[in-house]
Every structure is written in structure tokens, then in C-alpha cells.
Biopython code that builds the backbone (N, CA, C, O; Angstrom):
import numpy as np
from Bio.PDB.StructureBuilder import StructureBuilder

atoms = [
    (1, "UNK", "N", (5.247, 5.770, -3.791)),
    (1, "UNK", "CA", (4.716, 4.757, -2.918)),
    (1, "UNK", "C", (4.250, 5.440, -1.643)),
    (1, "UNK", "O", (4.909, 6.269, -1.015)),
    (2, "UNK", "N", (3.112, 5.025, -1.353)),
    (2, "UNK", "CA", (2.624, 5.352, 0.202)),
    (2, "UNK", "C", (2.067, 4.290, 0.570)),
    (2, "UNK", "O", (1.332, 3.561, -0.096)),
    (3, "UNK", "N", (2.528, 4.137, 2.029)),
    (3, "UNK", "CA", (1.785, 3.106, 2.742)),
    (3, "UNK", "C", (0.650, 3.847, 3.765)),
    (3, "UNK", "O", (0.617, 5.059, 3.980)),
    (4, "UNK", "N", (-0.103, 3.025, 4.239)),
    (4, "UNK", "CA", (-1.282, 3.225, 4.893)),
    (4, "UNK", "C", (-1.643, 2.559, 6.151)),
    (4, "UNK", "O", (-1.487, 1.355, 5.950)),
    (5, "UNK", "N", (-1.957, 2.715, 7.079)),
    (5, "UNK", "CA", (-2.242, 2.132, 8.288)),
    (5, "UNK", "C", (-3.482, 2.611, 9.228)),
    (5, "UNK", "O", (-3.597, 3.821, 9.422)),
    (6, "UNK", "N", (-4.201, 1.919, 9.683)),
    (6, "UNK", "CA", (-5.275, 2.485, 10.793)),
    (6, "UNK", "C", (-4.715, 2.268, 12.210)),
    (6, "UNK", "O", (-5.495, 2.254, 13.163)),
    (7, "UNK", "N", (-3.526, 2.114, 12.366)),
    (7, "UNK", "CA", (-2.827, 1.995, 13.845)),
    (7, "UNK", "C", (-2.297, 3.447, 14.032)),
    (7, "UNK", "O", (-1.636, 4.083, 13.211)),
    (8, "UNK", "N", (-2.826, 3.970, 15.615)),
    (8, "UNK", "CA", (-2.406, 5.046, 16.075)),
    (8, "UNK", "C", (-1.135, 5.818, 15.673)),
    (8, "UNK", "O", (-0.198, 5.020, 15.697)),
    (9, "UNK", "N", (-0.604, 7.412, 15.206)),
    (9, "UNK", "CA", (0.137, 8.166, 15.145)),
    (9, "UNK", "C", (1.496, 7.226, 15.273)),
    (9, "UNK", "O", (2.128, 6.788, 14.312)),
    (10, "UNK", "N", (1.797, 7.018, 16.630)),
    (10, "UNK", "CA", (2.867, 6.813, 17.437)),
    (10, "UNK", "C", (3.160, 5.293, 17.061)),
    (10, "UNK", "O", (4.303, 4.850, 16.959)),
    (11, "UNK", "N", (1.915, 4.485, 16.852)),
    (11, "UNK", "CA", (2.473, 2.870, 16.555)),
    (11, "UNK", "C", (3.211, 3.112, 15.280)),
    (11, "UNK", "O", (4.125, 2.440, 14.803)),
    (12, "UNK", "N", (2.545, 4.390, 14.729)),
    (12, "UNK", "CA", (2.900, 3.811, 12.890)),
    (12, "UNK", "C", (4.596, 5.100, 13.174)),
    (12, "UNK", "O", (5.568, 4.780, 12.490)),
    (13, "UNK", "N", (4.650, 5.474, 13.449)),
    (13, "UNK", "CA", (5.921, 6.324, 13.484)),
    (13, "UNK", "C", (7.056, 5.231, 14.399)),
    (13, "UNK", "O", (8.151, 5.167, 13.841)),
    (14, "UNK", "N", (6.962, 4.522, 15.488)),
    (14, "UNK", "CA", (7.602, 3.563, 15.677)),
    (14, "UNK", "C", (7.729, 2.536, 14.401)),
    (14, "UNK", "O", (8.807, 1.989, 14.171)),
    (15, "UNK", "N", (6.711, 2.331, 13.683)),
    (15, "UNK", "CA", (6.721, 1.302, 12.318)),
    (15, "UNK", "C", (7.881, 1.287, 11.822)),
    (15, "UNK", "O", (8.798, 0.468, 11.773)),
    (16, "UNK", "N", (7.649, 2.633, 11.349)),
    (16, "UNK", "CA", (8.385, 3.652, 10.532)),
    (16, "UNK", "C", (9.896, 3.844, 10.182)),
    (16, "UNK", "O", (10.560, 3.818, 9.146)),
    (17, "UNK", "N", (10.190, 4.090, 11.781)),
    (17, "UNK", "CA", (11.403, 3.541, 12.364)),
    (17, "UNK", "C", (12.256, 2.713, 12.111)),
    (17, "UNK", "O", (13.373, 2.743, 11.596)),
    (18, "UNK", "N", (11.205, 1.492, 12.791)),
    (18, "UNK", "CA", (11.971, 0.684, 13.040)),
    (18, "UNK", "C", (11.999, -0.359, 11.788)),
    (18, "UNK", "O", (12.626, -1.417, 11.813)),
    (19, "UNK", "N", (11.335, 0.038, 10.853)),
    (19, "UNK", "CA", (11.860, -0.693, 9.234)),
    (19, "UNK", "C", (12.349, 0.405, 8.816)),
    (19, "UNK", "O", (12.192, 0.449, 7.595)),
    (20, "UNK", "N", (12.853, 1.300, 9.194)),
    (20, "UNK", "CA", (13.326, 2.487, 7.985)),
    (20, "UNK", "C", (12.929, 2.646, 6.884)),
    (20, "UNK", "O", (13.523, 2.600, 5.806)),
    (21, "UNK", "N", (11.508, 2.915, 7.227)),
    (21, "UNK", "CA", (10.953, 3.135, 5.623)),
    (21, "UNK", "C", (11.037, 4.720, 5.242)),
    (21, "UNK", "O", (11.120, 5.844, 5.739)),
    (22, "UNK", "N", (10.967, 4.098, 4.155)),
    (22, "UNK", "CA", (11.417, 5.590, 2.861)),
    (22, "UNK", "C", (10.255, 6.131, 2.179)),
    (22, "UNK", "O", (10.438, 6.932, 1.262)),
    (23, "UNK", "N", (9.137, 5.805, 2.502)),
    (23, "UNK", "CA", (8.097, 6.877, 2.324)),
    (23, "UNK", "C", (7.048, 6.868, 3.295)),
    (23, "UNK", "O", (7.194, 6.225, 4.335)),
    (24, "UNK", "N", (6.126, 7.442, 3.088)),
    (24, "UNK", "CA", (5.039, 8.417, 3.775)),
    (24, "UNK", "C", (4.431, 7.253, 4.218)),
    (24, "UNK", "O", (4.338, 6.383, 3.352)),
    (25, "UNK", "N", (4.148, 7.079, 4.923)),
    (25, "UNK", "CA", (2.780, 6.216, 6.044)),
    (25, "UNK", "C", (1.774, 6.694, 6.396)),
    (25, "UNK", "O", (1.854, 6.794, 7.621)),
    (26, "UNK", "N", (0.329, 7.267, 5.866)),
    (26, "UNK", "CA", (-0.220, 7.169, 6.001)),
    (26, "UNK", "C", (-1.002, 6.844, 7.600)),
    (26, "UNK", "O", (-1.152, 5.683, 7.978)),
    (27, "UNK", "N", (-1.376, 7.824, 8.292)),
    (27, "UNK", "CA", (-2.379, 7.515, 9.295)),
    (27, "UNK", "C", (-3.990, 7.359, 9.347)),
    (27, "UNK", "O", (-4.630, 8.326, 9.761)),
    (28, "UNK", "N", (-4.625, 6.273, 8.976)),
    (28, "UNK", "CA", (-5.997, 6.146, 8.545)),
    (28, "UNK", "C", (-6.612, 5.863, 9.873)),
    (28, "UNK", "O", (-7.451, 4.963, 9.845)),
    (29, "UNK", "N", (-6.430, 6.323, 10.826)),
    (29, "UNK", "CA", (-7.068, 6.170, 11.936)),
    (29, "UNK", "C", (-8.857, 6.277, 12.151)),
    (29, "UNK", "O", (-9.616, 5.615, 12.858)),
    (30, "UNK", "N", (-9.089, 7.360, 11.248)),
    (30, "UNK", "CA", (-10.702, 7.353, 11.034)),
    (30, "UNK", "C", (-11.329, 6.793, 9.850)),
    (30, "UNK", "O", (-12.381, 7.158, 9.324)),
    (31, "UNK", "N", (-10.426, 5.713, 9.446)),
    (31, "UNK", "CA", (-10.855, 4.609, 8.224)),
    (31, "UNK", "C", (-11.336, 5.202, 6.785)),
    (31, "UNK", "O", (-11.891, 4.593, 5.870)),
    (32, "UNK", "N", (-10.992, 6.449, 6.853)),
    (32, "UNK", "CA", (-11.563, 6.946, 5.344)),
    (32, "UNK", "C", (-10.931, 6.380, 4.435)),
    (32, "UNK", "O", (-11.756, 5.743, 3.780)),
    (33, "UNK", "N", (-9.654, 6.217, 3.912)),
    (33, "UNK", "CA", (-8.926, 5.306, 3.391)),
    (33, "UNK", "C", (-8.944, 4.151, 2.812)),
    (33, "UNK", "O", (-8.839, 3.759, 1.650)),
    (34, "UNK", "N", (-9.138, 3.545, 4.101)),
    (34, "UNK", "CA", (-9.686, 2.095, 4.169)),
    (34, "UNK", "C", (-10.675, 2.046, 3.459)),
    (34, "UNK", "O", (-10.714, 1.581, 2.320)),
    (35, "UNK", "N", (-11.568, 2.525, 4.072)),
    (35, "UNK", "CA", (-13.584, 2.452, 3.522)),
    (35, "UNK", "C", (-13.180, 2.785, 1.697)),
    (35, "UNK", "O", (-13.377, 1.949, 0.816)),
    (36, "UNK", "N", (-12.877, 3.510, 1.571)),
    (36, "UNK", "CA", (-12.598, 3.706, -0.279)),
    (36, "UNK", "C", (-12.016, 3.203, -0.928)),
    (36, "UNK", "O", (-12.107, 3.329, -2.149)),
    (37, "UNK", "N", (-11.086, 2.339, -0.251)),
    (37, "UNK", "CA", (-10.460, 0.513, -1.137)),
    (37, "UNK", "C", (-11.074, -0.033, -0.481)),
    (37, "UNK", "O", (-10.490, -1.097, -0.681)),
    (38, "UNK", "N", (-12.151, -0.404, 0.513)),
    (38, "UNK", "CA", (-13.264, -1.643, 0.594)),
    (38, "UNK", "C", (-12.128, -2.725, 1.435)),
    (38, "UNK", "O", (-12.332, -3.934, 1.331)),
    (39, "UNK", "N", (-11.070, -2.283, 2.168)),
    (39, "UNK", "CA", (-10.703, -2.934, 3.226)),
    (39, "UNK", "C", (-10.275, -2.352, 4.521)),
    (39, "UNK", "O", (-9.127, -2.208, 4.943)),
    (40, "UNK", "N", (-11.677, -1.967, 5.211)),
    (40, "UNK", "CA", (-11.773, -1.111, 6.593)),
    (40, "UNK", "C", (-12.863, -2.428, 7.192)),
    (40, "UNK", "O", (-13.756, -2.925, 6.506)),
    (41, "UNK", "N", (-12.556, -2.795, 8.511)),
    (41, "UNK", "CA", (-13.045, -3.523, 9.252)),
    (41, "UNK", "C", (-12.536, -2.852, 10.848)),
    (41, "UNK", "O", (-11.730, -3.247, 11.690)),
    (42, "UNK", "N", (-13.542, -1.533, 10.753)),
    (42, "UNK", "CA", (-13.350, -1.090, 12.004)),
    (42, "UNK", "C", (-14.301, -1.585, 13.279)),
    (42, "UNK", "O", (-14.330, -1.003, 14.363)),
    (43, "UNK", "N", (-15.088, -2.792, 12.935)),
    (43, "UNK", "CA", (-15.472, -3.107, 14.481)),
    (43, "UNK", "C", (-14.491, -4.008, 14.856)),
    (43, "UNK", "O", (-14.665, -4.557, 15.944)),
    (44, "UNK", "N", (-13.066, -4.421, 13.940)),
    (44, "UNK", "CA", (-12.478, -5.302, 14.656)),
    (44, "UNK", "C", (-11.471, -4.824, 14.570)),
    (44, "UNK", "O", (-10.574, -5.661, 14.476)),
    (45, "UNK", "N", (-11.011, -3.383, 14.547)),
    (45, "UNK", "CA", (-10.252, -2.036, 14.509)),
    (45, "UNK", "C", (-8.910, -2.339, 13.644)),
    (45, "UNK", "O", (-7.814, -2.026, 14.109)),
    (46, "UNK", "N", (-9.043, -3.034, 12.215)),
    (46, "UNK", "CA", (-7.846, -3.282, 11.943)),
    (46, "UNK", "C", (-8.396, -2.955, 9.997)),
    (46, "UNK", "O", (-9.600, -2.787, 9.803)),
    (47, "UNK", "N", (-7.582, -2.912, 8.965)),
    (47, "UNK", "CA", (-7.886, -3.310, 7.333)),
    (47, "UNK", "C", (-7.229, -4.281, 7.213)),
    (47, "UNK", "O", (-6.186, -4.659, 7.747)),
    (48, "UNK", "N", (-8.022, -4.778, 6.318)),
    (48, "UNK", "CA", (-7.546, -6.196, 5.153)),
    (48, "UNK", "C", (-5.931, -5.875, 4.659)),
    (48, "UNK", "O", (-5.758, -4.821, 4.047)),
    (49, "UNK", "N", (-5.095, -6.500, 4.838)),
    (49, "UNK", "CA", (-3.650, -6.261, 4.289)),
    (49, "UNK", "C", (-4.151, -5.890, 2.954)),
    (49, "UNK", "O", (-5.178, -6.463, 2.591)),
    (50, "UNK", "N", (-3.487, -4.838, 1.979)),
    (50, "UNK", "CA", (-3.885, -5.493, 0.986)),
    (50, "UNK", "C", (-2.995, -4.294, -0.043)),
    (50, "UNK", "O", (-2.254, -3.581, 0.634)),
    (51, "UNK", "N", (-2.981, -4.035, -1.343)),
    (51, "UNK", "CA", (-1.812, -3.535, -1.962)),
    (51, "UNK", "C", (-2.472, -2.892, -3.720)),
    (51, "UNK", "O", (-2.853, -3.686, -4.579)),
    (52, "UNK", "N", (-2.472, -1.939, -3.849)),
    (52, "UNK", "CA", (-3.124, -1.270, -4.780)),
    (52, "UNK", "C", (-1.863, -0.754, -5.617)),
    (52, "UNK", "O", (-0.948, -0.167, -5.039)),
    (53, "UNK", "N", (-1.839, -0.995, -7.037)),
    (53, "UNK", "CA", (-0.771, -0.785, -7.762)),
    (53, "UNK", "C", (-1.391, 0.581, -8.550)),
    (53, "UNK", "O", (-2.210, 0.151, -9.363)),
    (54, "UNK", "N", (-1.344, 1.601, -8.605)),
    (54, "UNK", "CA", (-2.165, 2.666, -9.020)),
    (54, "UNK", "C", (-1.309, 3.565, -10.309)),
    (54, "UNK", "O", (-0.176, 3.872, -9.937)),
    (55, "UNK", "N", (-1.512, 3.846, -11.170)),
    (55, "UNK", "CA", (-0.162, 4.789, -12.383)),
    (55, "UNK", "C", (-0.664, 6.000, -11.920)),
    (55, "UNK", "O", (-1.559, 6.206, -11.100)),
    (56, "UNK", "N", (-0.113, 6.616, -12.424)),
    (56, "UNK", "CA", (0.053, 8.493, -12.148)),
    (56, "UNK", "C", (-1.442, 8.898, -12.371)),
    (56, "UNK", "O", (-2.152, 9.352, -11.474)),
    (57, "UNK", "N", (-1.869, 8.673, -13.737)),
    (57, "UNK", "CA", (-3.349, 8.825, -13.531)),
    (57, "UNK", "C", (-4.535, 8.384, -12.808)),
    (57, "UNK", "O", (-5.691, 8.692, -13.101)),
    (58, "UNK", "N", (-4.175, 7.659, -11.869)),
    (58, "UNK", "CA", (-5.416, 7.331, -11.050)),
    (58, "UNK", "C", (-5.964, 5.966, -11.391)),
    (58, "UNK", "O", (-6.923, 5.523, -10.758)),
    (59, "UNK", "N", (-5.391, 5.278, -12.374)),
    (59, "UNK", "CA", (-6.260, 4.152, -12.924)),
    (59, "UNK", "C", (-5.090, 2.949, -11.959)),
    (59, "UNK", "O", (-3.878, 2.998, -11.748)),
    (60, "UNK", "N", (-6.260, 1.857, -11.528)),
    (60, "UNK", "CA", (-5.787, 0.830, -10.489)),
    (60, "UNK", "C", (-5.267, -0.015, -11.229)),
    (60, "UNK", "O", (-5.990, -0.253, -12.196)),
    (61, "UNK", "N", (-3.939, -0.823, -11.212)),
    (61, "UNK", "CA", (-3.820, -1.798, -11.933)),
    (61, "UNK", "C", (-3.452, -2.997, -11.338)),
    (61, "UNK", "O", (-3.093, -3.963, -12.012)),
    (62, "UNK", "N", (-3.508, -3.008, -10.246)),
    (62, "UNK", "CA", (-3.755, -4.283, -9.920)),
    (62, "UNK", "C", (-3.667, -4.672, -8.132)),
    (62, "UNK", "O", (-2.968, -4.038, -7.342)),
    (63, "UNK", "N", (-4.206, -5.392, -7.908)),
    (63, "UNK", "CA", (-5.002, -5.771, -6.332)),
    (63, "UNK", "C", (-4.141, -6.872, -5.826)),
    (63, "UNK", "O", (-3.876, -7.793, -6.598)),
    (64, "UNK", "N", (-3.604, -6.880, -4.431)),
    (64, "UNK", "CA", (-3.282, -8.008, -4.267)),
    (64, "UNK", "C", (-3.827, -7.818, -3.124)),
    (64, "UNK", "O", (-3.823, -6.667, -2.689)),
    (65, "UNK", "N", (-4.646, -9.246, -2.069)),
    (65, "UNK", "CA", (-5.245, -9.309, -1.362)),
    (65, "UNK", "C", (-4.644, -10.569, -0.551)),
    (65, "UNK", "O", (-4.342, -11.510, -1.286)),
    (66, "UNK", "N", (-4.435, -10.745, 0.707)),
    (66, "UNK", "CA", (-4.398, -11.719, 1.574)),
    (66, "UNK", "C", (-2.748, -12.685, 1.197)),
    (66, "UNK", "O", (-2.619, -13.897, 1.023)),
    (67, "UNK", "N", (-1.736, -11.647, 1.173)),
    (67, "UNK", "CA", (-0.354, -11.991, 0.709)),
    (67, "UNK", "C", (0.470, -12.112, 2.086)),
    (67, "UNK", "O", (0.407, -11.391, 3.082)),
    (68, "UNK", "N", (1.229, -13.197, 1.845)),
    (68, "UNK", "CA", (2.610, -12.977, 2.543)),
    (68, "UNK", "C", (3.398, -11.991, 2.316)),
    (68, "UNK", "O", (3.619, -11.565, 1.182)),
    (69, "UNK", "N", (4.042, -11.399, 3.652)),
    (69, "UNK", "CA", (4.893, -9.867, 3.830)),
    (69, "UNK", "C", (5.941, -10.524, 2.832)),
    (69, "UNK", "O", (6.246, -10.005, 1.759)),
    (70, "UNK", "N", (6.582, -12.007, 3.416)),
    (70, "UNK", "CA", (8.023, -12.102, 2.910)),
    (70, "UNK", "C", (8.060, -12.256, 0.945)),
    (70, "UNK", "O", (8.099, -13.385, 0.458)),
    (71, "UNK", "N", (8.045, -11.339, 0.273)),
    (71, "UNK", "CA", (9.062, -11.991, -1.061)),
    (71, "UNK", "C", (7.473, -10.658, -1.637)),
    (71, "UNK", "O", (7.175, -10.375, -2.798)),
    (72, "UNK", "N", (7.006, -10.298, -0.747)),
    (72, "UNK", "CA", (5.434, -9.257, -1.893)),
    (72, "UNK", "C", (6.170, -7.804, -2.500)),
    (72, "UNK", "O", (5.723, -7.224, -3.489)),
    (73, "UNK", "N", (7.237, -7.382, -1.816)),
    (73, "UNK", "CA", (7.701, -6.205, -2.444)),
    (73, "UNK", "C", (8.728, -6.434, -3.850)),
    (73, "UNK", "O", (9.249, -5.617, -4.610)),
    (74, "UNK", "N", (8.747, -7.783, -3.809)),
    (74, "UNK", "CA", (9.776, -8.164, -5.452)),
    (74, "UNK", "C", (8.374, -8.223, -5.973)),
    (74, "UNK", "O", (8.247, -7.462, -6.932)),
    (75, "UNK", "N", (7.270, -8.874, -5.664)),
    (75, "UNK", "CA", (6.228, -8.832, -6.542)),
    (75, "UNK", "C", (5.640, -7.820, -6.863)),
    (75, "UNK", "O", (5.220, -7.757, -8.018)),
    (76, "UNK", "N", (5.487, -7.042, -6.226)),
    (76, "UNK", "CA", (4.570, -5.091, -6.442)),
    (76, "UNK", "C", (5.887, -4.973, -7.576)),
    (76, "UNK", "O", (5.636, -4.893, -8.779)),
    (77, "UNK", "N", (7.098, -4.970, -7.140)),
    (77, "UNK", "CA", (7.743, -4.339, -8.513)),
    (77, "UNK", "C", (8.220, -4.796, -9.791)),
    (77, "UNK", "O", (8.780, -4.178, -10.696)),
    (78, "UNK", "N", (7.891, -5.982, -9.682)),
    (78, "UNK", "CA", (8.124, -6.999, -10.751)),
    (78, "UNK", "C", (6.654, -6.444, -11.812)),
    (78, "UNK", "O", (6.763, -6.322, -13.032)),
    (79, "UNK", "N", (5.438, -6.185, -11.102)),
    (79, "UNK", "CA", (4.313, -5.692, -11.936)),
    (79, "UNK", "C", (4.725, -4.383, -12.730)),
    (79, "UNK", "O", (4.664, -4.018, -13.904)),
    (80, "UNK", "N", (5.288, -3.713, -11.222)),
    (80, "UNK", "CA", (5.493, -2.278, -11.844)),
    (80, "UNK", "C", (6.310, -2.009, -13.193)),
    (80, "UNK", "O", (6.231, -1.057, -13.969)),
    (81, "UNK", "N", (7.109, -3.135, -13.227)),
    (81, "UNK", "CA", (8.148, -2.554, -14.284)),
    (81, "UNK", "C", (7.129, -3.565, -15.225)),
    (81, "UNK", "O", (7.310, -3.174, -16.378)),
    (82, "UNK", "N", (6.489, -4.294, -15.238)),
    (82, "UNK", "CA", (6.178, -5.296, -16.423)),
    (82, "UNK", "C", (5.258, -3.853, -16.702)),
    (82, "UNK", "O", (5.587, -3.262, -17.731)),
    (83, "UNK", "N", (4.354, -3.343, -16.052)),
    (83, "UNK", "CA", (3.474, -2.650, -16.551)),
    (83, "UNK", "C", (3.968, -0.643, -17.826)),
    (83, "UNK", "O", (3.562, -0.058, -18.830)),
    (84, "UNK", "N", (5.020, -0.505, -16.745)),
    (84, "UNK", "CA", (6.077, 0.462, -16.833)),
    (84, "UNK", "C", (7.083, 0.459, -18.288)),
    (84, "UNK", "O", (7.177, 1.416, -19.056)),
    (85, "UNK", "N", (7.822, -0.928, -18.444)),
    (85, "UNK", "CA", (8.761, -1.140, -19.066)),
    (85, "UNK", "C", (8.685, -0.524, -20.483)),
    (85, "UNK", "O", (9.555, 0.117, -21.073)),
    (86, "UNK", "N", (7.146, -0.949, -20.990)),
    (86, "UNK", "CA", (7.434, -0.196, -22.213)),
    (86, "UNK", "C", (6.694, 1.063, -22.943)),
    (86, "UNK", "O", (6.571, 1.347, -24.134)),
    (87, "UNK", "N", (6.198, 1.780, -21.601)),
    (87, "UNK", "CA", (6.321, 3.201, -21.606)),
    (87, "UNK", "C", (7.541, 3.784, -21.575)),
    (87, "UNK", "O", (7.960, 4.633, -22.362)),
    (88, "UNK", "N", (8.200, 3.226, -20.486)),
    (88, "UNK", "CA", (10.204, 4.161, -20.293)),
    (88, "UNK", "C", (10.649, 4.024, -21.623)),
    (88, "UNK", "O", (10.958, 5.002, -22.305)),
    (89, "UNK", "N", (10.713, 2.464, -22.166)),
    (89, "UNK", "CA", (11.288, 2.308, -23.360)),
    (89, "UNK", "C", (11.405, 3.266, -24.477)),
    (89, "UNK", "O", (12.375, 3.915, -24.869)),
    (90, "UNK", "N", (9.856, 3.182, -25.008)),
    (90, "UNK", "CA", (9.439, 3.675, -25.841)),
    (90, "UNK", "C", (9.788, 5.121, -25.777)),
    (90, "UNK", "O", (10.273, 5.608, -26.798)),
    (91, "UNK", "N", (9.607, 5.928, -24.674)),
    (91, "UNK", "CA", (9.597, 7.661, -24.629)),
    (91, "UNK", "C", (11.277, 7.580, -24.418)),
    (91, "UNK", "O", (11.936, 8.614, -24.307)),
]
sb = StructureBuilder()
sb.init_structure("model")
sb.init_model(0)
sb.init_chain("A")
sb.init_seg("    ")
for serial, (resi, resn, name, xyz) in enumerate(atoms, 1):
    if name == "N":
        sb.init_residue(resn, " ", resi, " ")
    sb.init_atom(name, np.array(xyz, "f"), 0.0, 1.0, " ", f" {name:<3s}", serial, name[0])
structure = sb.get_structure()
């Protein structure tokens, strides 16, 4: 998992912090990021919330766009394992 942000160094390391997050954050400050998932809106200096479910190979599996924070991380992993489950299984 990596998260991503176009808010300055220091906002996103306070973020960071102060949810104790457990992976990498991402500083997209010069919107490259953004611009290549198609949610960078730098004249109004901020991206589209938004959540890219991606497998090891690079292939996207699924988009969520314009979500509530509260109850979206049971949902990212509720996909993950539906998508997951019967690869682990199986191998």
C-alpha cells in the first residue's frame, strides 16, 4: 500500500504522524502522480480523493472515486481479499 498526497513535505509527514500510518506517503507535490490517475486539479491545488486497487502486475482493478474516509479501508480490503482469495487458496 502507498498513499499519495499533493500537500507539502511537512503537512504530509505531520499526516503521517499523527494517524500513524504504516506505509509510505507519497509526496506529489508537482502533480505527476496525480496527472497519470486523471485526478490532479492543480489550479485548485488539491486531487480528487480517490483509491486505485492495483495487483503486483500493474493491472488496475478497481477505482473508487468520491468516498467517505469512515468504513473505505474495510472496503479496499474486502475487494482485496475477494479478488486475492482464490489465488492464496489455490497456490
Amino acid at each position: 500500500m502507498i498513499g499519495a498526497s499533493v500537500d507539502p513535505i511537512a503537512a504530509n509527514a505531520e499526516f503521517a504522524r499523527d494517524y500513524e500510518l504504516r506505509f509510505p506517503l507519497l509526496c506529489d507535490t508537482d502533480y505527476t502522480v496525480s496527472a497519470a490517475f486523471g485526478v490532479a486539479r492543480p489550479m485548485v491545488g488539491v486531487a480528487k480523493r480517490s483509491t486505485f486497487l492495483i495487483d503486483a502486475d500493474g493491472t488496475l482493478r478497481k477505482v473508487w472515486r468520491g468516498f467517505h474516509a469512515k468504513g473505505h479501508a474495510a472496503q479496499v480490503l474486502a475487494a482485496a481479499r475477494e479478488i486475492w482469495a482464490p489465488v492464496s487458496k489455490a497456490g
